[in-house]
VEXDREN-2710 file (C-alpha; in Angstrom, 1 decimal):
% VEXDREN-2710
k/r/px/py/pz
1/UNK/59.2/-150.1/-67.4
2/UNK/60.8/-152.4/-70.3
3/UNK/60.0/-151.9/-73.8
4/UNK/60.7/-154.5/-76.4
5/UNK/60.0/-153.3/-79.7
6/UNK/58.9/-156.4/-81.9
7/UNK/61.0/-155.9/-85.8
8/UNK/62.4/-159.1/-86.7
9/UNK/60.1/-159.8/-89.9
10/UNK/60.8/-160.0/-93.4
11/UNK/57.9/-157.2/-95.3
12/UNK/57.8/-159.5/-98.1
13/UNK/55.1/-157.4/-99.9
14/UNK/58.0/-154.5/-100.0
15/UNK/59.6/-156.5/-102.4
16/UNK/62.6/-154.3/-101.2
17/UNK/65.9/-156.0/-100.2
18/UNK/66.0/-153.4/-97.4
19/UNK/64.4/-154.6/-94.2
20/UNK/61.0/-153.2/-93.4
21/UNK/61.7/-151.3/-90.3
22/UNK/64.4/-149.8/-92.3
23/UNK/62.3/-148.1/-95.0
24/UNK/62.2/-144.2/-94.6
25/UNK/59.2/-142.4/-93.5
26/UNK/59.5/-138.7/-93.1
27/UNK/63.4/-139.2/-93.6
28/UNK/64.3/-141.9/-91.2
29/UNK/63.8/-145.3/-90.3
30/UNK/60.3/-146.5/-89.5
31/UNK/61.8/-148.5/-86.5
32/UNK/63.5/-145.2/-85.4
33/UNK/60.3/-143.4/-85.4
34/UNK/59.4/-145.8/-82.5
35/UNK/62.3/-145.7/-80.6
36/UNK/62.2/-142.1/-80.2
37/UNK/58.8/-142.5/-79.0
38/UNK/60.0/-145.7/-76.7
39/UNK/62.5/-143.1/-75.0
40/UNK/60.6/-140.3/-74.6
41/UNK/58.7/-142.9/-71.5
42/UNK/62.2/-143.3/-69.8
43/UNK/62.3/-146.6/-70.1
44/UNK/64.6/-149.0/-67.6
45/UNK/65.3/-151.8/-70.9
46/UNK/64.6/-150.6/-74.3
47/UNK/64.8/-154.1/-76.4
48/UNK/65.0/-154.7/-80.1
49/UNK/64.1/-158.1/-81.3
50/UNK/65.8/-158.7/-85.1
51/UNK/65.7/-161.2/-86.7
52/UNK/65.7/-160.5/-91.3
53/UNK/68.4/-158.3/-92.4
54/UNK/69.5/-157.9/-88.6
55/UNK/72.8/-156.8/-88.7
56/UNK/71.8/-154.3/-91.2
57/UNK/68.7/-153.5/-88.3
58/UNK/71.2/-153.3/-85.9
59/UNK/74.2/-150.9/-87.8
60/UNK/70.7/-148.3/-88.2
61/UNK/69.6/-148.0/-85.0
62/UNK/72.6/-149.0/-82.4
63/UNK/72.7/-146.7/-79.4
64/UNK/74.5/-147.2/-75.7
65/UNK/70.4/-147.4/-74.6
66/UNK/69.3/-150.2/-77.3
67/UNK/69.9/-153.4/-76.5
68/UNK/69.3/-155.9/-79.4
69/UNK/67.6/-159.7/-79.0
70/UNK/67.3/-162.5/-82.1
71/UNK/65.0/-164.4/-83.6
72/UNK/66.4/-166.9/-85.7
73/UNK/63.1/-168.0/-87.0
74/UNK/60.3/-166.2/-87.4
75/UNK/57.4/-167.9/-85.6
76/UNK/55.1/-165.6/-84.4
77/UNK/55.2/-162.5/-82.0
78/UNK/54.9/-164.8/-79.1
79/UNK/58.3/-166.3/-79.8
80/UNK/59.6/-162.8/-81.0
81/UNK/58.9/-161.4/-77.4
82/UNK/59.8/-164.9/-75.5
83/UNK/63.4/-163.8/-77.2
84/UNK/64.2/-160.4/-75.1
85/UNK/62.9/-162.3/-71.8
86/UNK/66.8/-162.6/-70.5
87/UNK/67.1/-158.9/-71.4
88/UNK/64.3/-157.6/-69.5
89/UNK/63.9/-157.0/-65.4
90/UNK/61.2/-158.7/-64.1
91/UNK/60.4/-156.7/-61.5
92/UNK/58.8/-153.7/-64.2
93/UNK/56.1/-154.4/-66.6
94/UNK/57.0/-154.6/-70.1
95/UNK/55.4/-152.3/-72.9
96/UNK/55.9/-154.3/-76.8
97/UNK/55.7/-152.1/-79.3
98/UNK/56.5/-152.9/-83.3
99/UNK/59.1/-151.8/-85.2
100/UNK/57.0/-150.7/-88.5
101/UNK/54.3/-149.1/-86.3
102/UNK/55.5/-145.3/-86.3
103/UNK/52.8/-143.1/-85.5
104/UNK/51.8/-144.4/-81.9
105/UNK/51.8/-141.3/-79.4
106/UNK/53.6/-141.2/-76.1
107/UNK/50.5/-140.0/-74.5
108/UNK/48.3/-143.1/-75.8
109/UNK/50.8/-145.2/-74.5
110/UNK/51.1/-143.8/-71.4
111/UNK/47.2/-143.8/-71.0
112/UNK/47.5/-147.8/-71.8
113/UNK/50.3/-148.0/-68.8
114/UNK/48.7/-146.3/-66.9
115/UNK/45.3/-148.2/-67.2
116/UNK/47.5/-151.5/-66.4
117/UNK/49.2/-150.2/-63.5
118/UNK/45.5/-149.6/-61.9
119/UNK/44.1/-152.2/-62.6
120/UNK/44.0/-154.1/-59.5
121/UNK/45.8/-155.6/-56.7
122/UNK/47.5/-157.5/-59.5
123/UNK/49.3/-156.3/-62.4
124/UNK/47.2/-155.2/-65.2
125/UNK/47.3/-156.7/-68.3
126/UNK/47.0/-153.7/-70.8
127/UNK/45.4/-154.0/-74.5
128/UNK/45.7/-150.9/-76.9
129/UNK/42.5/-151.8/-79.2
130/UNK/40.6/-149.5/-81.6
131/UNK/37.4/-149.7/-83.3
132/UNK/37.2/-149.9/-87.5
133/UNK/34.0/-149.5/-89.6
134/UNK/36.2/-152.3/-91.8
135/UNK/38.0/-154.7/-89.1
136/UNK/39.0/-157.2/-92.0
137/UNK/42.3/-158.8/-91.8
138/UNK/42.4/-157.7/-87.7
139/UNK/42.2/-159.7/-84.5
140/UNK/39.2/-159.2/-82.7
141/UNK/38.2/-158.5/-79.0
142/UNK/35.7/-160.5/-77.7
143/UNK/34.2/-159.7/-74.6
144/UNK/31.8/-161.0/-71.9
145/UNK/28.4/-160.2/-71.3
146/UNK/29.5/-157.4/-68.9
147/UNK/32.3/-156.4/-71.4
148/UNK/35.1/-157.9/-69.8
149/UNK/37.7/-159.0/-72.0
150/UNK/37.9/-162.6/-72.7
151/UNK/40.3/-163.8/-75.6
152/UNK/41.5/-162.1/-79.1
153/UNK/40.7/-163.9/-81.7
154/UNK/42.4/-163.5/-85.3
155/UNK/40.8/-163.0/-88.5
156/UNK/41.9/-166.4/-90.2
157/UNK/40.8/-168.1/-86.8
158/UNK/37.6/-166.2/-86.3
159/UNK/34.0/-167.4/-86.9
160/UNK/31.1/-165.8/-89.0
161/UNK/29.8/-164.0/-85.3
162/UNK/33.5/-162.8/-84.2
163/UNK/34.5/-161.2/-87.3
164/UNK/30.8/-158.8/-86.9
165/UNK/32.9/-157.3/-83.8
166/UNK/34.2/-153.9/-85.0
167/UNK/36.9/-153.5/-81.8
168/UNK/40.2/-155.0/-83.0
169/UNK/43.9/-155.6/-81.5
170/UNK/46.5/-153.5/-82.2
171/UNK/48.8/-155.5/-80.9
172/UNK/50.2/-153.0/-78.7
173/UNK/50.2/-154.3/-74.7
174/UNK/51.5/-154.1/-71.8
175/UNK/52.3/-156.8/-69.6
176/UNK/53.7/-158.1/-66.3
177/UNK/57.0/-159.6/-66.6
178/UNK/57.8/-161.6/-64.1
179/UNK/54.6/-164.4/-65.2
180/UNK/55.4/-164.1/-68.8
181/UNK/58.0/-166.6/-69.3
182/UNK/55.3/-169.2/-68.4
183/UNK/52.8/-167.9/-70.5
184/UNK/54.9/-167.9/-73.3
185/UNK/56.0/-171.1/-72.7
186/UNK/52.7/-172.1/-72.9
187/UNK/51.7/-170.5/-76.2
188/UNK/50.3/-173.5/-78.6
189/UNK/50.7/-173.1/-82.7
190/UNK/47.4/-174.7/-83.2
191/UNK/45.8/-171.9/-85.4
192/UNK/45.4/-171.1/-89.5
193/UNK/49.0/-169.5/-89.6
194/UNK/51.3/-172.0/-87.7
195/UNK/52.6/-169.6/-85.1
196/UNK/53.1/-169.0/-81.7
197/UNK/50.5/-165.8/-81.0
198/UNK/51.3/-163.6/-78.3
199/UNK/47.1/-162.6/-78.6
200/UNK/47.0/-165.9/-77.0
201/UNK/48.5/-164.6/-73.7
202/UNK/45.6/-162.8/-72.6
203/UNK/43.8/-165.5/-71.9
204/UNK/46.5/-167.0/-69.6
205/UNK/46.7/-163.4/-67.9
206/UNK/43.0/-163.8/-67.1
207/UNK/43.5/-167.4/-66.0
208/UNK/46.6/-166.5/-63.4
209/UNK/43.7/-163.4/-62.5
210/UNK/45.4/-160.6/-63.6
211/UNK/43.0/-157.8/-64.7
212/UNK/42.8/-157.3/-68.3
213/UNK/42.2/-153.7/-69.6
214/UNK/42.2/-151.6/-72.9
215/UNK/42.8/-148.4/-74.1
216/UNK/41.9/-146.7/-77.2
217/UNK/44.1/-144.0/-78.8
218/UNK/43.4/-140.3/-80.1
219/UNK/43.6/-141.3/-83.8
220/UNK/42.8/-144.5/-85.6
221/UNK/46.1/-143.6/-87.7
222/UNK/48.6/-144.2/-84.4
223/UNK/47.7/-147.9/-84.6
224/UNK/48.3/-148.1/-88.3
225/UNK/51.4/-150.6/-89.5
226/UNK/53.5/-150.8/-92.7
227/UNK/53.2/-153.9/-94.9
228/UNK/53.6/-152.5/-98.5
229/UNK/54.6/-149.5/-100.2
230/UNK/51.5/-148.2/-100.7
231/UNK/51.2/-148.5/-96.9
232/UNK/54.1/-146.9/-96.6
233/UNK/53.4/-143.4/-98.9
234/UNK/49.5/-143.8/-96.8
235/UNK/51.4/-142.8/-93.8
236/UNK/53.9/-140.7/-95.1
237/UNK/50.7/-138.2/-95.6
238/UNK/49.4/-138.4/-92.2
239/UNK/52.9/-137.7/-91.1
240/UNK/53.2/-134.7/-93.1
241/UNK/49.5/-133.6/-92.6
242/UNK/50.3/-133.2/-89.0
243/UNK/53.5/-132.1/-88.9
244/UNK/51.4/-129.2/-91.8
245/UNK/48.8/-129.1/-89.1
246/UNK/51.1/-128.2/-86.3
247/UNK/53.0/-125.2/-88.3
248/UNK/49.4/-123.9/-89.2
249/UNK/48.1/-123.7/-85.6
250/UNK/51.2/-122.1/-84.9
251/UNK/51.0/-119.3/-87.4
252/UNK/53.2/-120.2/-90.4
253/UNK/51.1/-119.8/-93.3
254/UNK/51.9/-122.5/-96.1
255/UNK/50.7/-122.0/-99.5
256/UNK/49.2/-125.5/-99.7
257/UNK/49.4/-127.9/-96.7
258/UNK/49.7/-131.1/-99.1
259/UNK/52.5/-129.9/-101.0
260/UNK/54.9/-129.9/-97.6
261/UNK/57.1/-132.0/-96.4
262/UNK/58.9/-132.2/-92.9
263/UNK/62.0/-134.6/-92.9
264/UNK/63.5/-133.8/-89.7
265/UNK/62.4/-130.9/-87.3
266/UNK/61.9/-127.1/-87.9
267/UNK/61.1/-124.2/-85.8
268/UNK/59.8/-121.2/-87.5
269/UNK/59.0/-117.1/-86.2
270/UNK/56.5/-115.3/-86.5
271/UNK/54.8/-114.6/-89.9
272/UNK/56.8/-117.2/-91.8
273/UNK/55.5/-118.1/-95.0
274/UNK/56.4/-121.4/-97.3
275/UNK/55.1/-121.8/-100.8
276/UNK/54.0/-125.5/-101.9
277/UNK/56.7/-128.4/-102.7
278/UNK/59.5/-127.0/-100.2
279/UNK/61.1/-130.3/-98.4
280/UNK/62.6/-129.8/-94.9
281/UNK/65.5/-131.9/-93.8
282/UNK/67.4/-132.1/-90.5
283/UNK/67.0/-129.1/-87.7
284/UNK/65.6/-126.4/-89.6
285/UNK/65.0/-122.4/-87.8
286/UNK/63.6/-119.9/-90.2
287/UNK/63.1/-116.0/-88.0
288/UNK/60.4/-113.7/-88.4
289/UNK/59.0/-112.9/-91.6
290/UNK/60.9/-115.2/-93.4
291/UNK/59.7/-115.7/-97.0
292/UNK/60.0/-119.5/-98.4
293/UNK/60.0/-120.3/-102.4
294/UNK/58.4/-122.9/-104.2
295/UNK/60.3/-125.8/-104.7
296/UNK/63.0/-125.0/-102.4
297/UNK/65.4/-127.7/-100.6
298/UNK/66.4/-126.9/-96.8
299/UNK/68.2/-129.3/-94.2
300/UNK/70.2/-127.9/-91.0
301/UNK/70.0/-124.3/-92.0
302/UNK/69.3/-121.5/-90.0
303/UNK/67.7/-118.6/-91.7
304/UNK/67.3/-114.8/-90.2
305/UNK/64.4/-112.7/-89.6
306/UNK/63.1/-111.0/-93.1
307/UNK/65.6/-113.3/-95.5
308/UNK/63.7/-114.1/-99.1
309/UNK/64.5/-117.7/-100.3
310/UNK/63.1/-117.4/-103.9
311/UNK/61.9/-120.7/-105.9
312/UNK/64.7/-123.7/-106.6
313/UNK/67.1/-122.6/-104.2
314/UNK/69.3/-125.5/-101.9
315/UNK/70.3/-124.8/-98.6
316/UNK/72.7/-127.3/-96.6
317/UNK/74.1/-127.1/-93.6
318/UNK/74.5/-123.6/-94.0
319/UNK/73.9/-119.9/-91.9
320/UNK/72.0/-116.6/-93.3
321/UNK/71.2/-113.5/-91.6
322/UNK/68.6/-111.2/-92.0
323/UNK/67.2/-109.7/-94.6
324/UNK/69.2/-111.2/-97.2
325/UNK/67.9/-112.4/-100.5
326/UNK/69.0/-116.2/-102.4
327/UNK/68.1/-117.1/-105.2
328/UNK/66.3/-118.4/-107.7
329/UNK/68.0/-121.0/-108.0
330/UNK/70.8/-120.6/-105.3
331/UNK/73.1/-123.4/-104.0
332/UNK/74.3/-122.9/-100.3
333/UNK/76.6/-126.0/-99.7
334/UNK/78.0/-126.7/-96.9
335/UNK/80.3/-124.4/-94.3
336/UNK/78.3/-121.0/-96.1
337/UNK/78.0/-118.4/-93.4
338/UNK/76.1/-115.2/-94.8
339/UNK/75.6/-112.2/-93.3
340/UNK/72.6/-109.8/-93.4
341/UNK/71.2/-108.1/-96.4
342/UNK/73.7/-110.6/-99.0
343/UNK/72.6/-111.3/-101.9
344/UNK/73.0/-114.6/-103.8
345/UNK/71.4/-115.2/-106.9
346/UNK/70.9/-116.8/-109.8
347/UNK/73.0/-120.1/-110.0
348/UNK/75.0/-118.8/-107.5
349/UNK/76.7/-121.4/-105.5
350/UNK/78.6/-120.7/-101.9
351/UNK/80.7/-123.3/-99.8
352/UNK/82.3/-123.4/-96.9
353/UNK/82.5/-119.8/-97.1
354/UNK/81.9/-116.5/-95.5
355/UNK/80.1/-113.6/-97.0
356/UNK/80.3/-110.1/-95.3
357/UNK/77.6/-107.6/-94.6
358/UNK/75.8/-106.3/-97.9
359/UNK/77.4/-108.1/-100.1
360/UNK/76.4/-109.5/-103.6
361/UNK/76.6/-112.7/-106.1
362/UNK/73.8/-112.1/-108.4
363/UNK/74.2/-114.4/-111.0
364/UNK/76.4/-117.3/-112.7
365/UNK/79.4/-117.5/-109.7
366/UNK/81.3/-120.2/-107.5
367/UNK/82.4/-118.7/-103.9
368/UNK/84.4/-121.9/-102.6
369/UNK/86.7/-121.4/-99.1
370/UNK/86.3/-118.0/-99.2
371/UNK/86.1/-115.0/-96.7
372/UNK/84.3/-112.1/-98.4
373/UNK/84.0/-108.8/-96.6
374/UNK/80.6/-106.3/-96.6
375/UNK/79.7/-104.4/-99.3
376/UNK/81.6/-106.9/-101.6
377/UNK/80.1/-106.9/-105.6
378/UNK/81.2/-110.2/-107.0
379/UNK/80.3/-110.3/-110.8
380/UNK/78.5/-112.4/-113.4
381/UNK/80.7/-115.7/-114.0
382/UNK/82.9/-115.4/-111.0
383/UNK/84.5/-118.2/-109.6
384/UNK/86.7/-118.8/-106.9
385/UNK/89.8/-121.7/-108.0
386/UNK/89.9/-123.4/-104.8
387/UNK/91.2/-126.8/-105.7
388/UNK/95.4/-127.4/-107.4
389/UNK/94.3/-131.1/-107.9
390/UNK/95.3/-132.4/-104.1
391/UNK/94.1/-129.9/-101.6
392/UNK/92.1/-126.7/-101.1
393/UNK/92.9/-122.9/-100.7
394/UNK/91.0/-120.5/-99.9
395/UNK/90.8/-116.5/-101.2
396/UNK/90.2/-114.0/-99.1
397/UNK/88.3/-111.0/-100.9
398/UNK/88.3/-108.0/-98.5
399/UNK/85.5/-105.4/-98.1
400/UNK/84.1/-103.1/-100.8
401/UNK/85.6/-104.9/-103.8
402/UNK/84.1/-104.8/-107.1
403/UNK/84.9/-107.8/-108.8
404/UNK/84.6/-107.7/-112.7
405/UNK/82.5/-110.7/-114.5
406/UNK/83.9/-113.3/-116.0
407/UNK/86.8/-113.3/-113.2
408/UNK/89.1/-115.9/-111.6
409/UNK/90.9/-115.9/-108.3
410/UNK/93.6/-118.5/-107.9
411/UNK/93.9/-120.0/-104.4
412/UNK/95.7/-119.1/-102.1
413/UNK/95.4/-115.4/-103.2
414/UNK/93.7/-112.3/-100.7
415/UNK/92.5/-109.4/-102.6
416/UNK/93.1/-106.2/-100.7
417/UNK/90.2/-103.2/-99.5
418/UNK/88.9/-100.9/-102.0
419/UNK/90.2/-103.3/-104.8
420/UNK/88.4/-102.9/-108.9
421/UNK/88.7/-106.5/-110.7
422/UNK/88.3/-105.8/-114.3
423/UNK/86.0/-108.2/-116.1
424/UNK/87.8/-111.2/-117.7
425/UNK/90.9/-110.9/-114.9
426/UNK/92.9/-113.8/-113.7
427/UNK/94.3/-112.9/-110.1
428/UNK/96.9/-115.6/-108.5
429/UNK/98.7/-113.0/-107.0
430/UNK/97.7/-110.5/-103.9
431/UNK/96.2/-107.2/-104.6
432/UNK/97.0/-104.3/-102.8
433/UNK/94.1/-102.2/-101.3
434/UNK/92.4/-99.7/-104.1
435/UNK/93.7/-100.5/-107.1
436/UNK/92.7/-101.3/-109.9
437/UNK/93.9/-105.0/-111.5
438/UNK/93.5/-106.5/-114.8
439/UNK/95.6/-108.7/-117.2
440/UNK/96.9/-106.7/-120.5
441/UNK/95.4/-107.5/-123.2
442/UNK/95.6/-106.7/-126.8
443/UNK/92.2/-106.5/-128.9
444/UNK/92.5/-106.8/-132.5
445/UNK/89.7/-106.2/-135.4
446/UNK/90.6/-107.4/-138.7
447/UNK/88.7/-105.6/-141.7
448/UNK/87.2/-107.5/-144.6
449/UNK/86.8/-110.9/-142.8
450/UNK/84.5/-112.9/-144.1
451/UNK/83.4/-115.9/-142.0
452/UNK/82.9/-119.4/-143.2
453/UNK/79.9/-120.8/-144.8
454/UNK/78.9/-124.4/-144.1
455/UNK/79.0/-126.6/-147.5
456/UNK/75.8/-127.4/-149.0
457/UNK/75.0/-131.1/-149.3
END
């Protein structure tokens, strides 16, 4: 089968400079949406027809499998698909999707191929329609007096008894290949908008007697397209509803389903619950009995079994075992690879480093390219001094440490077993194991100080 999927148009009412197809929903592309769902039917040609903001278009969605067609002008979808023809084998039927359609299931679109393929002794023609209680603005099905189909007829083009029908085009179809290049050919631009319709082909299908047939998806909102923002946020809830909706059937309790959002994919244990306005990002695992936060930020984590993520915390790219506890407020950039029971707290933030067994950052600390052992007490107001200006170092802090609040450790520098940091210690050199470090200092109190007064105006 060949798929051409139809996203050459402008979106004026986006009144974005970003091309339509190009506008996010659930995180990526609305034309990638489709293409995802294109591939998962195997296809033989996978076509994209571009045509406004192209090259942009193209730089999004390039793959080894996507091949890429032009329209220079934009003159219907009958010229849009008459572009990819050269691109396409003949021999296969051809599926035409649209670029800022996202929703469309694989299995409604294999019912609609299927349908096609057995049709007849002739190729099918296939029609995904669906049936509004409001068809305004849609192209309507009209059929014979034994329901065959016999044309689609567009709303501006309609009159007063065809726009009472209630079954509309989606503009989804499946076709035979090797005929269309005539019937394209043969498309007229006689109608209210000036364009060449490829609605127009059934009727040329039926002429050349190839059976015409519909199918109707699951859910009206799989045929639903993105013409304006608002649009755009209308489907960004279904998305989400389902993606809630499939997490709930599968056991993850979330606090409120409407206050979730997936942007990516995650895969979650048992007993996993996530409080409202957590976002999702990238491949997300969270174990058993994992305990989501309000208000939390996740993408391409992996989180272990029994691990508390507590309200405002970030997670990137990052690894936690079981059992541990971040947060509120936590910042895991990055490269940060924690083991179980650690503890990260309060404005804590961790990159590209490891943190050993047990360990804890409770409050107010940077842990930059570091390696921390287990059972490591890293005080208030900690930070790791990574960076001379030009490159990176890293500190290694080995296990059962107690470092002091209020301390700095100047890269490259390891700090030995056993060690004691006092609070308000510089270390730029290595530490031996158990002992005790700390910078000499002199404290001085001065009697009969008396501390400035501001002047009276």
């Amino acid at each position: 089968m060949n798929i051409v999927i139809l996203a050459a148009g402008m979106g004026k009412r986006m009144h974005s400079a970003l091309p339509k197809v190009l506008h996010p929903l659930a995180g990526q592309p609305l034309l990638s949406h489709v293409i995802d769902t294109a591939r998962s039917l195997a296809p033989t040609r996978l076509v994209v027809v571009i045509g406004h903001g192209g090259e942009a278009v193209r730089a999004a969605v390039s793959a080894p499998d996507v091949q890429f067609a032009v329209q220079e002008q934009q003159l219907g979808t009958g010229h849009a698909l008459a572009q990819a023809l050269p691109l396409l084998d003949a021999n296969q039927p051809t599926l035409v999707l649209y670029g800022d359609v996202p929703l469309t299931r694989a299995s409604t679109l294999k019912r609609l191929t299927e349908a096609a393929a057995g049709a007849g002794k002739k190729a099918g023609y296939g029609i995904l329609t669906v049936t509004l209680d409001d068809p305004t603005g849609y192209g309507r099905i009209v059929r014979g007096a034994t329901g065959e189909v016999l044309r689609i007829v567009e709303q501006k083009d309609a009159n007063d008894d065809e726009r009472l029908i209630d079954e509309i085009n989606t503009g989804i179809v499946v076709t035979p290949t090797a005929p269309l290049a005539d019937w394209l050919a043969a498309l007229g631009n006689d109608n209210a908008q000036g364009e060449y319709y490829l609605t127009d082909v059934v009727e040329a299908a039926i002429a050349a007697g190839h059976p015409v047939v519909t199918a109707q998806p699951d859910a009206e909102w799989e045929t639903l397209g993105v013409n304006s923002k608002q649009q755009l946020a209308e489907l960004e809830r279904v998305y989400q509803r389902n993606a809630a909706d499939a997490l709930l059937a599968a056991g993850v309790t979330l606090a409120d389903p409407a206050r979730f959002d997936l942007r990516g994919s995650i895969s979650c244990g048992r007993d996993v619950f996530i409080d409202v306005n957590c976002v999702f990002e990238g491949t997300v695992t969270l174990a058993d009995n994992v305990r989501i936060g309000p208000n939390c930020v996740i993408r391409d984590a992996v989180i272990g079994a029994g691990t508390r993520v507590d309200a405002y915390t970030h997670i990137e790219s990052a690894t936690v075992g079981a059992q541990a506890v971040l947060g509120p407020y936590a910042r895991l950039r990055p490269g940060a690879q924690l083991a179980d029971e650690v503890h990260v707290g309060n404005f804590v933030e961790v990159k590209n480093a490891n943190i050993g067994l047990g360990s804890k950052a409770n409050h107010l600390s940077y842990v930059g390219d570091a390696d921390v052992g287990a059972g490591v007490n890293i005080g208030a107001g900690t930070i790791t001094c990574n960076y001379d200006g030009a490159n990176k170092h890293r500190t290694v802090i080995e296990d059962q440490v107690f470092v002091g609040s209020d301390t700095q450790l100047v890269a490259p520098v390891r700090v030995g077993r056993g060690v004691t940091i006092a609070a308000g210690t510089t270390v730029w050199k290595d530490v031996p194991e158990y002992t005790l470090v700390l910078n000499e200092k002199t404290q001085i109190a001065k009697t009969g100080y008396v501390r400035p007064v501001k002047n009276k105006r």
